[in-house]
gemmi code that builds the backbone of each chain (N, CA, C; Angstrom):
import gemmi

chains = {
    "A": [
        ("UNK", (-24.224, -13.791, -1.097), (-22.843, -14.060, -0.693), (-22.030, -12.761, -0.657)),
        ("UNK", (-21.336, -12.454, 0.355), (-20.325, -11.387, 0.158), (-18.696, -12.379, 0.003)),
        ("UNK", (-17.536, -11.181, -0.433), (-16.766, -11.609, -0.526), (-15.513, -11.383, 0.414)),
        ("UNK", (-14.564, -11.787, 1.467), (-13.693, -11.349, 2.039), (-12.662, -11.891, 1.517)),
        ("UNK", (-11.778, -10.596, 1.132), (-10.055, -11.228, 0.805), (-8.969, -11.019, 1.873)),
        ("UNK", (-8.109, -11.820, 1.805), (-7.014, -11.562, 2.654), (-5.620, -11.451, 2.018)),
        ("UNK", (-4.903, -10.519, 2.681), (-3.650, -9.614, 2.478), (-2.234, -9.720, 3.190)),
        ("UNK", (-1.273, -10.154, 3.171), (0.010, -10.008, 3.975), (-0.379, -10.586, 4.916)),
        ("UNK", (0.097, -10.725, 6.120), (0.475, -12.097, 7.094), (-1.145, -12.566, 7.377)),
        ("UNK", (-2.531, -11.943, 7.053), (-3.841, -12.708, 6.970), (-3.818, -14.026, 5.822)),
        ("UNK", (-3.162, -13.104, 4.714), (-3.353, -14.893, 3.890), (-2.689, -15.613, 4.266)),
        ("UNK", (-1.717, -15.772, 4.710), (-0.833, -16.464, 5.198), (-1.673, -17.444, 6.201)),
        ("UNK", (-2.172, -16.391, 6.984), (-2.752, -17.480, 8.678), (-3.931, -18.072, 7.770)),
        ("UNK", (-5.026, -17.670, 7.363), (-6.130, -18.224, 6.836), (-5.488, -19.270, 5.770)),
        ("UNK", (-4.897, -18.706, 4.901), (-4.165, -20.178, 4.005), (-5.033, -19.714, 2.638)),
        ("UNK", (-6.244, -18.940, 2.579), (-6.332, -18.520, 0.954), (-6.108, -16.760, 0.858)),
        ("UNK", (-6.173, -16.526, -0.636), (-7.179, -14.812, -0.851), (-8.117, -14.680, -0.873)),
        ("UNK", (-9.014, -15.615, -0.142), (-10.640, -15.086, -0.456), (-11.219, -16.520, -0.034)),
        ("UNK", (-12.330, -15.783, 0.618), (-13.669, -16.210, 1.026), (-14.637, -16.097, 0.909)),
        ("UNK", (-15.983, -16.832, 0.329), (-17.422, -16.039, 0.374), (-17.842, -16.871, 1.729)),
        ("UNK", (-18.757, -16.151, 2.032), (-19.829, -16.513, 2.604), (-21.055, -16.014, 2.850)),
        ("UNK", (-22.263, -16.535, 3.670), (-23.672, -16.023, 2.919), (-23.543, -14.759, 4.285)),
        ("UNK", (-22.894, -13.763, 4.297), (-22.964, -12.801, 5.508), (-23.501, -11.437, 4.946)),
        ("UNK", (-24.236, -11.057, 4.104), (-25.126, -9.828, 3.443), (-26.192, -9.705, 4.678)),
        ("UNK", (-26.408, -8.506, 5.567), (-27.216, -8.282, 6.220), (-26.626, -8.012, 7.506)),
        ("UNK", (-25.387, -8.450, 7.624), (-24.591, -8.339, 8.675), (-23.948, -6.817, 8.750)),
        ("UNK", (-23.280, -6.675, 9.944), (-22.267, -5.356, 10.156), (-21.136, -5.344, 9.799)),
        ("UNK", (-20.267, -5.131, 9.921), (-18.929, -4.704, 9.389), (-18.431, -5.588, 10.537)),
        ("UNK", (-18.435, -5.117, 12.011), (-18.342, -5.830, 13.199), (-18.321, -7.445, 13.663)),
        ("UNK", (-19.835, -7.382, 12.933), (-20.246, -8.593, 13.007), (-19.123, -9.962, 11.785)),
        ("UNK", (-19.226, -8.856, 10.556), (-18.163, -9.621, 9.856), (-16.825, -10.167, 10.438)),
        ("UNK", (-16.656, -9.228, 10.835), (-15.184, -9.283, 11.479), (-14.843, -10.252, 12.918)),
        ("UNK", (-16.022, -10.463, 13.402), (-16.377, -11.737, 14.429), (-16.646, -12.520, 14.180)),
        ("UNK", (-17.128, -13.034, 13.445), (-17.682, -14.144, 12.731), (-16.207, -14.829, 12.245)),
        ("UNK", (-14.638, -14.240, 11.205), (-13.942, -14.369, 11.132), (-12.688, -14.457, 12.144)),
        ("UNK", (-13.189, -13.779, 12.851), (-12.234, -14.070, 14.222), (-12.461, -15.486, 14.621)),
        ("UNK", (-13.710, -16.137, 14.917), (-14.224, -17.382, 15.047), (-14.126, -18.424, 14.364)),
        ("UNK", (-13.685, -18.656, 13.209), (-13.271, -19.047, 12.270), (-11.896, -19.618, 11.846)),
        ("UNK", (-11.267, -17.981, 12.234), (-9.691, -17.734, 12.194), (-9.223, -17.285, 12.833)),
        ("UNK", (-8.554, -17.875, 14.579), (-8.646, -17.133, 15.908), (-7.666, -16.703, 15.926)),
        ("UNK", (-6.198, -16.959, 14.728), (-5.356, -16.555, 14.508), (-4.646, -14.835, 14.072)),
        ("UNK", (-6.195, -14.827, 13.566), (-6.486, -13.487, 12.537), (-6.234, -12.196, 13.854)),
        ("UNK", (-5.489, -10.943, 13.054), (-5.832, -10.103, 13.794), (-6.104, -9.179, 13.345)),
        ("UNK", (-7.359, -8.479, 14.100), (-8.217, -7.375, 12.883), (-8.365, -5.837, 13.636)),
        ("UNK", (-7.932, -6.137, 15.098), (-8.004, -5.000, 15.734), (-7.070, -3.708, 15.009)),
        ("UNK", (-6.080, -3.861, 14.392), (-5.300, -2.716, 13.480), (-6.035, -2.806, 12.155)),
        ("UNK", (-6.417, -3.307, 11.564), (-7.218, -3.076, 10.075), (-7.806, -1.506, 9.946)),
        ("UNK", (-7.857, -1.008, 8.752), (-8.996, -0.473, 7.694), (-9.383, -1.402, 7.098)),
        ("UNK", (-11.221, -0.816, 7.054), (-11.959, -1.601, 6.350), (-12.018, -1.044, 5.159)),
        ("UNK", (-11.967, -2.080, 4.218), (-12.430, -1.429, 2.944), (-13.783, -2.538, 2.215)),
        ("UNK", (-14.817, -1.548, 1.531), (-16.167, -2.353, 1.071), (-15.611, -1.719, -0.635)),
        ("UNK", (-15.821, -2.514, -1.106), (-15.826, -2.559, -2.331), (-15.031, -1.320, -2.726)),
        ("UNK", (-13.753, -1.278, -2.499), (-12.104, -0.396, -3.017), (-12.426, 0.815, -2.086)),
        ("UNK", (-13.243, 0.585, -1.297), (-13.484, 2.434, -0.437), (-13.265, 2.078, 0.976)),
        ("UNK", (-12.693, 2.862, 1.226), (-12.729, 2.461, 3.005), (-13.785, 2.962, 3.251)),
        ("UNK", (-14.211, 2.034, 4.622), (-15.536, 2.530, 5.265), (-15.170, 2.416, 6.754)),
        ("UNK", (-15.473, 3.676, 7.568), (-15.110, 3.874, 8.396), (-16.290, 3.240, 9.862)),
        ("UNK", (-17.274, 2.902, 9.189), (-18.509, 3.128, 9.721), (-18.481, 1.456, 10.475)),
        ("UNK", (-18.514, 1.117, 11.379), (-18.276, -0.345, 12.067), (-19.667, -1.026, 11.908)),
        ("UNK", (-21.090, -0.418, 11.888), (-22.367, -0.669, 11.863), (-22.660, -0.836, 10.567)),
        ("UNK", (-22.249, -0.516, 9.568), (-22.277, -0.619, 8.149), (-22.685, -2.004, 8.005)),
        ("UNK", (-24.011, -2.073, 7.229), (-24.232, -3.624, 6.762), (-23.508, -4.043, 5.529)),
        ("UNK", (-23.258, -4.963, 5.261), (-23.349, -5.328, 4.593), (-23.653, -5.843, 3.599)),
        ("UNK", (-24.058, -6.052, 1.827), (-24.876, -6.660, 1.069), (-24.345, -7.830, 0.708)),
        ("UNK", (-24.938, -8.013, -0.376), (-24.468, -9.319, -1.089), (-23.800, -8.508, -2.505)),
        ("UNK", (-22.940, -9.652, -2.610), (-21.926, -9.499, -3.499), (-21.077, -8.143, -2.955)),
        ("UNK", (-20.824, -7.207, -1.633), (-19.871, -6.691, -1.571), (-18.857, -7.347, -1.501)),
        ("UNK", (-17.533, -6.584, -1.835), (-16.104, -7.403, -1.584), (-15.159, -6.474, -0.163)),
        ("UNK", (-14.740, -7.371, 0.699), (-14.660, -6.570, 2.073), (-13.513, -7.132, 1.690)),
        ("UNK", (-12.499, -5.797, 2.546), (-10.814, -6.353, 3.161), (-11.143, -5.771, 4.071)),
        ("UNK", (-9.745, -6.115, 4.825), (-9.433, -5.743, 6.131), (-8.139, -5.552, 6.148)),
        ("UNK", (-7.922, -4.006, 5.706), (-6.886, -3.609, 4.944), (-6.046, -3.350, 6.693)),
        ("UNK", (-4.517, -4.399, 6.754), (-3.575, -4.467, 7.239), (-3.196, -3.307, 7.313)),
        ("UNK", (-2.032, -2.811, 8.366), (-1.541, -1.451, 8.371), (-0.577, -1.630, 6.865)),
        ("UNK", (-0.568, -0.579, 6.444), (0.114, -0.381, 5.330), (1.538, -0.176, 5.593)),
        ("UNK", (2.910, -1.039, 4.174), (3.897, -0.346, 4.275), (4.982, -0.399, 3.131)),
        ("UNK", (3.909, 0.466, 2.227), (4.571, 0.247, 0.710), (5.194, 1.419, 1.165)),
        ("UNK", (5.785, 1.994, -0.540), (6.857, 3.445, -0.819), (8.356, 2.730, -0.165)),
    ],
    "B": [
        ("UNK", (0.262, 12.579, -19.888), (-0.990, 12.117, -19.018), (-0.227, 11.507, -17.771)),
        ("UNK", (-0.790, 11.790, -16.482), (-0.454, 11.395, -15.406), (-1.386, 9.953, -15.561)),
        ("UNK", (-0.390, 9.332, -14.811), (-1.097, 7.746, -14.296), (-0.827, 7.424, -12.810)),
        ("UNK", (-1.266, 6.304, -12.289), (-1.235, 5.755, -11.386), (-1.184, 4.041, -11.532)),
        ("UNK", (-0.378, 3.662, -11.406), (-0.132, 1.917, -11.236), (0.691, 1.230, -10.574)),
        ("UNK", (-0.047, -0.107, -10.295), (0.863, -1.027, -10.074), (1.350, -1.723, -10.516)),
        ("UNK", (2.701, -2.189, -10.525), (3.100, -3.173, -11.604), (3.689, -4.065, -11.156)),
        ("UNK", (4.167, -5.678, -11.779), (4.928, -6.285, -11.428), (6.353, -6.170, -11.937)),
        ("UNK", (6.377, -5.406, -13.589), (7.446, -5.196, -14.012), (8.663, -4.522, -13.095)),
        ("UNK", (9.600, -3.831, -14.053), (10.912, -2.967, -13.441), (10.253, -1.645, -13.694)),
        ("UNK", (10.092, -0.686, -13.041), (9.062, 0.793, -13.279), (10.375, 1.405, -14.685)),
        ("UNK", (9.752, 2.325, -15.376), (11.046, 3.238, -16.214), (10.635, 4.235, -15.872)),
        ("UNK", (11.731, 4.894, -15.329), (12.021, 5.832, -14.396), (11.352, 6.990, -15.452)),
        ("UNK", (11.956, 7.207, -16.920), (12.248, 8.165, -17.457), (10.252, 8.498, -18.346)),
        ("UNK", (10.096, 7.482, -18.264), (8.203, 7.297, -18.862), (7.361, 7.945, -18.091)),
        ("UNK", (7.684, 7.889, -16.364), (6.883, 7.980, -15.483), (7.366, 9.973, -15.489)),
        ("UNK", (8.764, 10.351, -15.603), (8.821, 11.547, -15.502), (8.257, 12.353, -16.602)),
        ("UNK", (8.280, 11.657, -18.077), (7.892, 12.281, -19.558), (6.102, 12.314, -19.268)),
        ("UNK", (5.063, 11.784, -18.741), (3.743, 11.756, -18.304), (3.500, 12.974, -17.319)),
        ("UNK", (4.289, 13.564, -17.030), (3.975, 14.913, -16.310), (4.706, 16.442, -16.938)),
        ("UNK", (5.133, 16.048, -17.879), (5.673, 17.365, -17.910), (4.789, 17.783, -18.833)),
        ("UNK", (4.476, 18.787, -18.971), (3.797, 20.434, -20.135), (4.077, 21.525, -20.192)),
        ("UNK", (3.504, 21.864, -20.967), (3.933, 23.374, -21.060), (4.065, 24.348, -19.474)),
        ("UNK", (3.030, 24.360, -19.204), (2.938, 25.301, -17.905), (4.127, 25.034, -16.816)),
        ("UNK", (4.876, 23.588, -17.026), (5.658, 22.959, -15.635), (7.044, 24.139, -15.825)),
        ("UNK", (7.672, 24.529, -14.841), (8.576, 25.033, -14.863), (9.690, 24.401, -14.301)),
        ("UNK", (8.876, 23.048, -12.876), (10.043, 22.411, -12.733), (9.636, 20.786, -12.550)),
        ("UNK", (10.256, 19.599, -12.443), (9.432, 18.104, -12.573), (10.542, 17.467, -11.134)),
        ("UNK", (9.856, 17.133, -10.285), (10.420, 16.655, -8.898), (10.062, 15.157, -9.031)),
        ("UNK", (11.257, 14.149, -8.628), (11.350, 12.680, -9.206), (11.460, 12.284, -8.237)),
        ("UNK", (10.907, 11.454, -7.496), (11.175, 10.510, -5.882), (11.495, 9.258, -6.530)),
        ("UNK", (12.279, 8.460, -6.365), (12.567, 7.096, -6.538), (12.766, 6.079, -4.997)),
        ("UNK", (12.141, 5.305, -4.811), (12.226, 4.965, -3.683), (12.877, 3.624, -3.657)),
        ("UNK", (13.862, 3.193, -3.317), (14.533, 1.628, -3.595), (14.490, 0.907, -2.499)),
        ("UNK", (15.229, -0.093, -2.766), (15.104, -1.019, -1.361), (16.393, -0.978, -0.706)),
        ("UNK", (16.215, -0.789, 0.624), (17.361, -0.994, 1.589), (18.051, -1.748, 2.086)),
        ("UNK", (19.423, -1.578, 2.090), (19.783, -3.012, 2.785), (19.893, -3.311, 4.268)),
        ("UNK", (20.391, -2.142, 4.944), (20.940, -1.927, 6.404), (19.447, -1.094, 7.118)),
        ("UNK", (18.607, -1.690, 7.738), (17.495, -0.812, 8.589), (17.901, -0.878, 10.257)),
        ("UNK", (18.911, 0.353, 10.651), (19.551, -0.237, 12.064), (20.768, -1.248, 11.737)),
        ("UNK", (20.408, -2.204, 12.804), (21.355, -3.681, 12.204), (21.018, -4.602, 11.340)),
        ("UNK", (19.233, -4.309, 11.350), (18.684, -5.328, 10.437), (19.158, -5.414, 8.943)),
        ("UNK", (20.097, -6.369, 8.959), (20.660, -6.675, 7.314), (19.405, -7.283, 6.377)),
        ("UNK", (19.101, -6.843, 5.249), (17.696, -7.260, 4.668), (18.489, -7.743, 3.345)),
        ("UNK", (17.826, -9.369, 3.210), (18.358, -10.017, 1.893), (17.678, -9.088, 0.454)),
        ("UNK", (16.180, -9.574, 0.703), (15.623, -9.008, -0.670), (13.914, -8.305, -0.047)),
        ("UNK", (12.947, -7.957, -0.668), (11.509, -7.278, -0.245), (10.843, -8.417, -1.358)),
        ("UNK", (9.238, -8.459, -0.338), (8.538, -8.932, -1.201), (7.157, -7.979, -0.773)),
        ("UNK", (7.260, -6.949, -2.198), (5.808, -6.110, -1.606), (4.393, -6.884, -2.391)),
        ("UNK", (3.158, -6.941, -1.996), (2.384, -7.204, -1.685), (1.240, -5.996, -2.226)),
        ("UNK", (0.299, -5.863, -3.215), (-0.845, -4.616, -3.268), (-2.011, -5.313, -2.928)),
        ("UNK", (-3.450, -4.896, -3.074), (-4.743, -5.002, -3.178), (-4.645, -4.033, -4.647)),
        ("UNK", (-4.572, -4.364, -5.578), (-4.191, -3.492, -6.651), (-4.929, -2.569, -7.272)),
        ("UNK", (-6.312, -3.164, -7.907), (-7.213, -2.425, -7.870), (-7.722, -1.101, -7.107)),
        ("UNK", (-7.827, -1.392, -5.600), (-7.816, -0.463, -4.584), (-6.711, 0.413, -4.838)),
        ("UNK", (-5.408, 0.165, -4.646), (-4.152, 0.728, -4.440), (-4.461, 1.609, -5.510)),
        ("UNK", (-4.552, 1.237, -6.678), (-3.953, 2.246, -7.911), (-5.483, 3.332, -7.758)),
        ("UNK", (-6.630, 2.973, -7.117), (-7.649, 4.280, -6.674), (-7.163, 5.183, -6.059)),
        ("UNK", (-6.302, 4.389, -4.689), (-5.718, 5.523, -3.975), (-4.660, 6.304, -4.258)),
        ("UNK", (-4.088, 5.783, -5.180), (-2.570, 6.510, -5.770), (-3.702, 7.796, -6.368)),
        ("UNK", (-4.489, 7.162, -7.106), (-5.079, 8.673, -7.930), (-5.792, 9.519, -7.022)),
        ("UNK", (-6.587, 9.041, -6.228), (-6.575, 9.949, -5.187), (-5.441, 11.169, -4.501)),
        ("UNK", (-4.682, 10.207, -4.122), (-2.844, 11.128, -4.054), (-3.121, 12.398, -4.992)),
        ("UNK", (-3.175, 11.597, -6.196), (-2.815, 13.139, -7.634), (-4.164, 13.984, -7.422)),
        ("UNK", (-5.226, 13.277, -7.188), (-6.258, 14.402, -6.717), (-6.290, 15.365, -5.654)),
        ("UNK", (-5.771, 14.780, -4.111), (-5.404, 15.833, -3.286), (-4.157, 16.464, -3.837)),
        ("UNK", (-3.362, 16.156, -4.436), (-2.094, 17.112, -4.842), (-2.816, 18.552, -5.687)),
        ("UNK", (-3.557, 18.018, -6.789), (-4.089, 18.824, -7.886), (-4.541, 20.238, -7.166)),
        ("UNK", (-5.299, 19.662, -5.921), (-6.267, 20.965, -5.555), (-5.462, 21.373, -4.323)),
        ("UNK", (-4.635, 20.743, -3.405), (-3.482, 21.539, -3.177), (-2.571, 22.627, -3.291)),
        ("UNK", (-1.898, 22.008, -4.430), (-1.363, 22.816, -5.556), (-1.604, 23.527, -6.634)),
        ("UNK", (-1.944, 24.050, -6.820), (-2.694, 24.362, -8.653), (-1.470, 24.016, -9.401)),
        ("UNK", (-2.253, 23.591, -10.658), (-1.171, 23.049, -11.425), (-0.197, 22.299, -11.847)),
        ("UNK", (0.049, 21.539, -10.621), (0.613, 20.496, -10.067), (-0.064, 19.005, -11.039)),
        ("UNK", (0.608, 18.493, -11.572), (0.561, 17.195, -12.537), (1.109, 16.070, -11.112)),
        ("UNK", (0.838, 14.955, -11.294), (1.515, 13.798, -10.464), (1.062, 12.394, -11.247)),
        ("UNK", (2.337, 11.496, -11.215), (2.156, 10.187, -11.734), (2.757, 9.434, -10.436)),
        ("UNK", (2.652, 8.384, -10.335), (2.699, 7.174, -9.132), (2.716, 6.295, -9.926)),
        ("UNK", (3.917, 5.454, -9.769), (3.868, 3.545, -10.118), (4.857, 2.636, -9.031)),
        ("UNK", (3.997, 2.190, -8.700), (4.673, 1.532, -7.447), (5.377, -0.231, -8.050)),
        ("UNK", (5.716, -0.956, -7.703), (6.178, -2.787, -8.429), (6.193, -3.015, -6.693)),
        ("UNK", (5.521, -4.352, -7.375), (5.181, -5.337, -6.318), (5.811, -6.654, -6.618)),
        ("UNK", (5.937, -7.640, -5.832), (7.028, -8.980, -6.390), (7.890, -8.616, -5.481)),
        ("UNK", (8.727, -9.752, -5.450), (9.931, -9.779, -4.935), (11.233, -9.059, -5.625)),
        ("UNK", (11.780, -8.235, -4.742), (12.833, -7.050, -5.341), (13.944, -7.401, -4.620)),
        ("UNK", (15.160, -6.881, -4.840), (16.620, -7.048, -4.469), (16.885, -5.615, -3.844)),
        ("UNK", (17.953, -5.704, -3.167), (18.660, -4.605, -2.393), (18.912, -3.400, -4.203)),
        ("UNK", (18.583, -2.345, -3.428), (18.564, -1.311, -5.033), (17.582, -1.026, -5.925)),
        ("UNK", (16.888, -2.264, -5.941), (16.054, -1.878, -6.993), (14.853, -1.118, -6.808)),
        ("UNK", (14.271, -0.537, -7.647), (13.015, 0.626, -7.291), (12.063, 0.069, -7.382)),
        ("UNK", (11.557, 0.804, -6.405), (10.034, 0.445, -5.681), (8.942, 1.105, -5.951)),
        ("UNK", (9.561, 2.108, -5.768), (8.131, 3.159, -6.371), (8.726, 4.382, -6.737)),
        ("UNK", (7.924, 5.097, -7.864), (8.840, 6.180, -8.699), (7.060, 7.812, -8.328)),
        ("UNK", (7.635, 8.695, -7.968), (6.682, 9.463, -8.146), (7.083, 10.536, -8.287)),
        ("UNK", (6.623, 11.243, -9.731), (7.266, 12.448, -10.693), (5.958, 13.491, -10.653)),
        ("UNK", (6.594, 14.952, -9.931), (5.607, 16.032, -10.096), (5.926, 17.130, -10.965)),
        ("UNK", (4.958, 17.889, -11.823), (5.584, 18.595, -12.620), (4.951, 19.982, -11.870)),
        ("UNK", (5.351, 20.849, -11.732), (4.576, 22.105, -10.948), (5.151, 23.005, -12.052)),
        ("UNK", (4.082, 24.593, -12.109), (4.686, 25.792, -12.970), (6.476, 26.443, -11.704)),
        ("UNK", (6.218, 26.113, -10.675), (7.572, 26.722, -9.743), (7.979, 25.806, -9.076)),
        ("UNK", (9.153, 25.961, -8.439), (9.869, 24.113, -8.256), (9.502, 24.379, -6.270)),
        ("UNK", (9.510, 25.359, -5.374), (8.673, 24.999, -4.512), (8.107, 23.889, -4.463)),
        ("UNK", (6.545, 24.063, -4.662), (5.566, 22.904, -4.731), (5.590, 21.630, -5.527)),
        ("UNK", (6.827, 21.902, -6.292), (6.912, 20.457, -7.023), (7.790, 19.672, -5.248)),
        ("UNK", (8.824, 20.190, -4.762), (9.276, 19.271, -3.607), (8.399, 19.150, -2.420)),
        ("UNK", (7.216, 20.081, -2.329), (6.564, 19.574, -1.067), (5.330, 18.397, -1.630)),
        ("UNK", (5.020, 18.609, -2.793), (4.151, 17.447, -3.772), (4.187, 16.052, -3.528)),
        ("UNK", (5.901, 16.040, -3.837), (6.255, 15.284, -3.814), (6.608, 14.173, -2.287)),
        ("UNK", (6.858, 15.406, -1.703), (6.848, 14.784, -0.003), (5.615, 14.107, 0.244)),
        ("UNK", (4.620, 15.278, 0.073), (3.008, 14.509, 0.432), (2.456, 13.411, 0.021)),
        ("UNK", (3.159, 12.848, -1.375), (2.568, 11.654, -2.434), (3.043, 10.977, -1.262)),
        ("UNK", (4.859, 11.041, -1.065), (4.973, 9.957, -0.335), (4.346, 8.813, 0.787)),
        ("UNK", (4.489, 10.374, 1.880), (4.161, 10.521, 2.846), (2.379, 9.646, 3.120)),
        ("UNK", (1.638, 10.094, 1.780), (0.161, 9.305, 1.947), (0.152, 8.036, 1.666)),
        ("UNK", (1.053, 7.892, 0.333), (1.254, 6.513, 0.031), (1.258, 5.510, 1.564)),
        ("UNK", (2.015, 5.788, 2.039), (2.512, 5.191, 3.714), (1.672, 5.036, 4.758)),
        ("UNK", (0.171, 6.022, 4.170), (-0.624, 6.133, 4.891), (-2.123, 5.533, 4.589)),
        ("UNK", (-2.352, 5.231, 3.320), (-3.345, 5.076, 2.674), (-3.255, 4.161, 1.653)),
        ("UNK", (-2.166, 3.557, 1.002), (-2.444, 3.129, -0.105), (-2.074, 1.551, 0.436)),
        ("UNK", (-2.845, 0.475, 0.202), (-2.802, -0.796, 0.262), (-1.388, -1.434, 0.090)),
        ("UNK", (-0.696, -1.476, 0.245), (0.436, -2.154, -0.170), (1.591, -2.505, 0.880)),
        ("UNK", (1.604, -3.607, 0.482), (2.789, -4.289, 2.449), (4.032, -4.872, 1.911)),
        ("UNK", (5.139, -4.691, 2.438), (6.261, -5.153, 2.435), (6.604, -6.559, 3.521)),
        ("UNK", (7.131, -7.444, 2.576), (7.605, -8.565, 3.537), (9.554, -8.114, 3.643)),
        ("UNK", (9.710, -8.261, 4.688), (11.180, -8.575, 4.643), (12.074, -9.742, 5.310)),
        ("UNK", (12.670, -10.491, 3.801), (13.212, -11.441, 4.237), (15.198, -11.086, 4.400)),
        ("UNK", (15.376, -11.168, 6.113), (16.719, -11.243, 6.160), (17.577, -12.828, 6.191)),
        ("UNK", (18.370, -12.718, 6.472), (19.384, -13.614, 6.769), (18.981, -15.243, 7.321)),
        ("UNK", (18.201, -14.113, 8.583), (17.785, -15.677, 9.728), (15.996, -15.089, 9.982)),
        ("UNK", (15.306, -14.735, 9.140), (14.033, -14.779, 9.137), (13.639, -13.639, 8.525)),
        ("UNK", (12.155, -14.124, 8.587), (10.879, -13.149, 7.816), (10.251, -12.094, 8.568)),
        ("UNK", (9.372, -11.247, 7.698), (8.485, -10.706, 8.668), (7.706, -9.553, 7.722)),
        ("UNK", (6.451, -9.244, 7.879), (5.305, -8.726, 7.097), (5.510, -7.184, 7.734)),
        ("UNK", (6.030, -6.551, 7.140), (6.090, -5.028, 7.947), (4.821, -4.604, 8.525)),
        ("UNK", (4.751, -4.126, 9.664), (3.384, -3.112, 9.422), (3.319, -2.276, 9.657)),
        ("UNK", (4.115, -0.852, 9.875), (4.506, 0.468, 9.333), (5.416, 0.756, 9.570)),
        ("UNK", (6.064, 2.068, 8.982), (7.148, 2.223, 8.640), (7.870, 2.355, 9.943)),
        ("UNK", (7.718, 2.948, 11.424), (8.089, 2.483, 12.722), (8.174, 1.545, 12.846)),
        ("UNK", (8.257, -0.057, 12.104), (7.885, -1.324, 12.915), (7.385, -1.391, 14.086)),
        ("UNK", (6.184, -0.532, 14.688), (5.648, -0.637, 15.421), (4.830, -1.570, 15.575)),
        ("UNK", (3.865, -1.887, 14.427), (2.905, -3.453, 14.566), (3.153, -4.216, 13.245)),
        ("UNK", (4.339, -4.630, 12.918), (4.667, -5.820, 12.940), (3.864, -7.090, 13.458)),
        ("UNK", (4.268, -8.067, 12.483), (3.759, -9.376, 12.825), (4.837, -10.279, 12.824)),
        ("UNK", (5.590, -10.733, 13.701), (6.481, -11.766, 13.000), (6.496, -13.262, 12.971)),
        ("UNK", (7.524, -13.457, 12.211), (6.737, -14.980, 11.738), (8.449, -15.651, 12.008)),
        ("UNK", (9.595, -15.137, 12.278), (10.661, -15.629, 12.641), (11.615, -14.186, 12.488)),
        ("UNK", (11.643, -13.660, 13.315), (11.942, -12.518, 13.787), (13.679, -12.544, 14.496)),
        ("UNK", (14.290, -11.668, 13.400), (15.776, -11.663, 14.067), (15.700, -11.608, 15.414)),
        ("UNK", (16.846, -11.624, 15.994), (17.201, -10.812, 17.152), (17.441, -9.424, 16.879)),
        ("UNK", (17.318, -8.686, 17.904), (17.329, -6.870, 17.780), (18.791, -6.806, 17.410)),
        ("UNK", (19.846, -7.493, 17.940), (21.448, -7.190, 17.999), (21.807, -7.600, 16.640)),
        ("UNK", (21.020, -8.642, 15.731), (21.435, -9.457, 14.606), (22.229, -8.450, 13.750)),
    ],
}
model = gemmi.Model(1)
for chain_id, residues in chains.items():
    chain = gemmi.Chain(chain_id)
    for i, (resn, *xyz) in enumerate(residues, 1):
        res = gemmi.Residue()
        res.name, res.seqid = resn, gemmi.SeqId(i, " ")
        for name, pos in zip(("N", "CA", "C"), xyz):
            atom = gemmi.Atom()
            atom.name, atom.element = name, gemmi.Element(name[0])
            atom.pos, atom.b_iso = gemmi.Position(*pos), 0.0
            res.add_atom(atom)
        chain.add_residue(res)
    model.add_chain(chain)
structure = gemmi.Structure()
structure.add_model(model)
structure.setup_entities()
């Protein structure tokens, strides 16, 4: 199982902070389609990804099990 | 000791500046960042910021890490509050202690400046006659969810 959380107007549209599902083996890409499909509401084209507190820049990046993925929103703390 | 956090509390201004100073500092540069009321015309009731916290408070220390090797010598603390805040109240406090006061004000610019750029954390703003999830400091991508009028 990996884990996806959601952040500012994503939790909102999805309705929780978090999701597992069995997606370990997948891409970063692929994650992110799979959730689009899901949640057609979602919009991920502005995101950073982040895998477990690090951004990962890498779109082909698989995924394991038990990573924890965001889809870090444009930022606008300070 | 420099820190980095997030909190839900009220930050103390004066804790976050006493964590950077030492011997070597010659001068300690204090950013306090509050909430606004007037952005343009947009009248803003209150903020509701939002972290990934864990993450966030990595990247704040990150911040003090690019500052460190930046600067030599250069100390930095970061504490940002998340929750719902009122017009005034502080948002995020970030205190640099440098041996010459130069680099303590450009330090301090840069914490900002990355914070804005890197660190997890979103502002909702609720005005008058609606909401809306900032999404950078241009409101350029914005999401809105009941969106003044521009003239409001």
């Amino acid at each position: 199982m990996v884990k996806i959380l959601f952040f500012a107007d994503q939790r909102e549209k999805v309705g929780k902070d978090e999701l597992e599902f069995e997606g370990e083996g997948m891409t970063v890409q692929h994650v992110k389609e799979y959730l689009l499909r899901e949640y057609p509401s979602l919009k991920l084209h502005q995101t950073m990804t982040a895998i477990n507190e690090e951004y990962e820049e890498e779109e082909n990046r698989t995924v394991k099990a038990n990573d924890v993925i965001a889809f870090i929103p444009p930022v606008s703390g300070g | 000791m420099e820190y980095y956090k997030i909190t839900t509390e009220e930050i103390d201004v004066n804790e976050v500046v006493l964590s950077v100073v030492h011997p070597e500092a010659g001068a300690v540069n204090t950013f306090i960042g509050t909430v606004r009321e007037f952005t343009g015309h947009k009248q803003t009731v209150s903020l509701q910021y939002e972290a990934y916290p864990s993450m966030a408070e990595k990247q704040l220390q990150r911040i003090g890490t690019e500052i460190s090797k930046r600067w030599n010598g250069v100390k930095t603390s970061i504490v940002h509050r998340t929750g719902k805040l009122a017009i005034s109240d502080i948002a995020v406090v970030i205190a640099v202690a440098s041996p010459h006061r130069a680099e303590s004000y450009e330090a301090s610019r840069y914490a900002i400046e990355r914070i804005k750029e890197i660190v997890p954390i979103w502002k909702k703003e609720y005005w008058v006659d609606g909401e809306e999830w900032i999404g950078d400091q241009l409101e350029q991508t914005s999401y809105p969810t009941g969106r003044p009028k521009e003239d409001s």
